[in-house]
C-alpha positions as CSV (number, residue, x, y, z in Angstrom):
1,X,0.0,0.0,0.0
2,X,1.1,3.3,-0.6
3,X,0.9,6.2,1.4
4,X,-2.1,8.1,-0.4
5,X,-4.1,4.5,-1.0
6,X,-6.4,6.3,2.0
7,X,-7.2,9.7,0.0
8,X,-10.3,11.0,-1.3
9,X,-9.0,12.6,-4.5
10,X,-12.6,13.2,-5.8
11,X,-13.5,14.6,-2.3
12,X,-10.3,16.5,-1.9
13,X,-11.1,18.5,-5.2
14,X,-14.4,19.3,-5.0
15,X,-13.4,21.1,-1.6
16,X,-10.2,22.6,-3.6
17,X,-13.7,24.0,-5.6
18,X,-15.5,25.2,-3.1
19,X,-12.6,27.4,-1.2
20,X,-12.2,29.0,-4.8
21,X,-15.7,29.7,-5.0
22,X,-15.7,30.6,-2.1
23,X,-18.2,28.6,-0.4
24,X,-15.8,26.8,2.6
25,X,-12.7,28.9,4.4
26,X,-9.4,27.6,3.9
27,X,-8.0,27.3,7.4
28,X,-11.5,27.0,8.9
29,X,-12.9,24.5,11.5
30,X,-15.2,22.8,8.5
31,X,-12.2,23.1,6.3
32,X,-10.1,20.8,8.8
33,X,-12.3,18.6,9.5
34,X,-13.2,18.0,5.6
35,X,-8.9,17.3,5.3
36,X,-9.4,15.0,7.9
37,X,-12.3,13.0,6.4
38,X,-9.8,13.2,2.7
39,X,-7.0,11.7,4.2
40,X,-8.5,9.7,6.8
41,X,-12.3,8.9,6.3
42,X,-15.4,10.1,7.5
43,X,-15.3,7.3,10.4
44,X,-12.3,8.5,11.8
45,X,-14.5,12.0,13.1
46,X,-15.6,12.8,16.7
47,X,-19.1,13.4,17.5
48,X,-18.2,17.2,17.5
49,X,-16.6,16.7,14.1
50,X,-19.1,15.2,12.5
51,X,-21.8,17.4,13.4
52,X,-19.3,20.0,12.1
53,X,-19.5,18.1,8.8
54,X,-23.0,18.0,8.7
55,X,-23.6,21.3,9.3
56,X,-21.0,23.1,7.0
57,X,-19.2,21.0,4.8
58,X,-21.9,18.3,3.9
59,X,-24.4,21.5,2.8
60,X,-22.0,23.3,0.8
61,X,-21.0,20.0,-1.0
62,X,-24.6,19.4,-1.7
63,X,-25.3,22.8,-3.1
64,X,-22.0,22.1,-5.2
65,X,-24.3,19.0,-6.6
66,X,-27.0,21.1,-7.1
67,X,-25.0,23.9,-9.7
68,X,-23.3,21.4,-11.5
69,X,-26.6,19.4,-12.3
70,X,-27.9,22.9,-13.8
71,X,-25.1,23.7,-15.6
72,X,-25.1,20.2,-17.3
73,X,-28.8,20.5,-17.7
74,X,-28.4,23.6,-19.4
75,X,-25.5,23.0,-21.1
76,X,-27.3,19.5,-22.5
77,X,-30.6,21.8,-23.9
78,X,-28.0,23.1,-25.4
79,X,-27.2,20.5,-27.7
């Protein structure tokens, strides 16, 4: 096994996305604890961490979802 066989790489961009747009804090609480869950899994949280998760990071990622789906959506009428 190699050392990044653990990582998240889909995970860890689509936070790399949302600090650019602005949407999560680089050097946050939220943005920790999303770094911990890339590189370590979402099991590995405390109680406190994951309701940090749920409340920050799991939203943001989920309205993330939500403007690709439109943009493919329109982009596909489009065709």
């Amino acid at each position: 096994m190699g050392h990044n066989d653990h990582i998240d790489f889909d995970l860890h961009e689509r936070i790399r996305d949302l600090v650019d747009e602005g949407d999560l804090e680089e050097g946050a609480a939220a943005f920790g604890v999303a770094q911990q869950v890339i590189h370590q899994g979402y099991e590995s949280l405390t109680e406190r961490q994951c309701a940090v998760y749920n409340s920050h990071v799991g939203p943001a990622l989920e309205k993330q979802a939500e403007r690709w789906r439109i943009i493919q959506a329109m982009n596909s009428a489009h065709d």
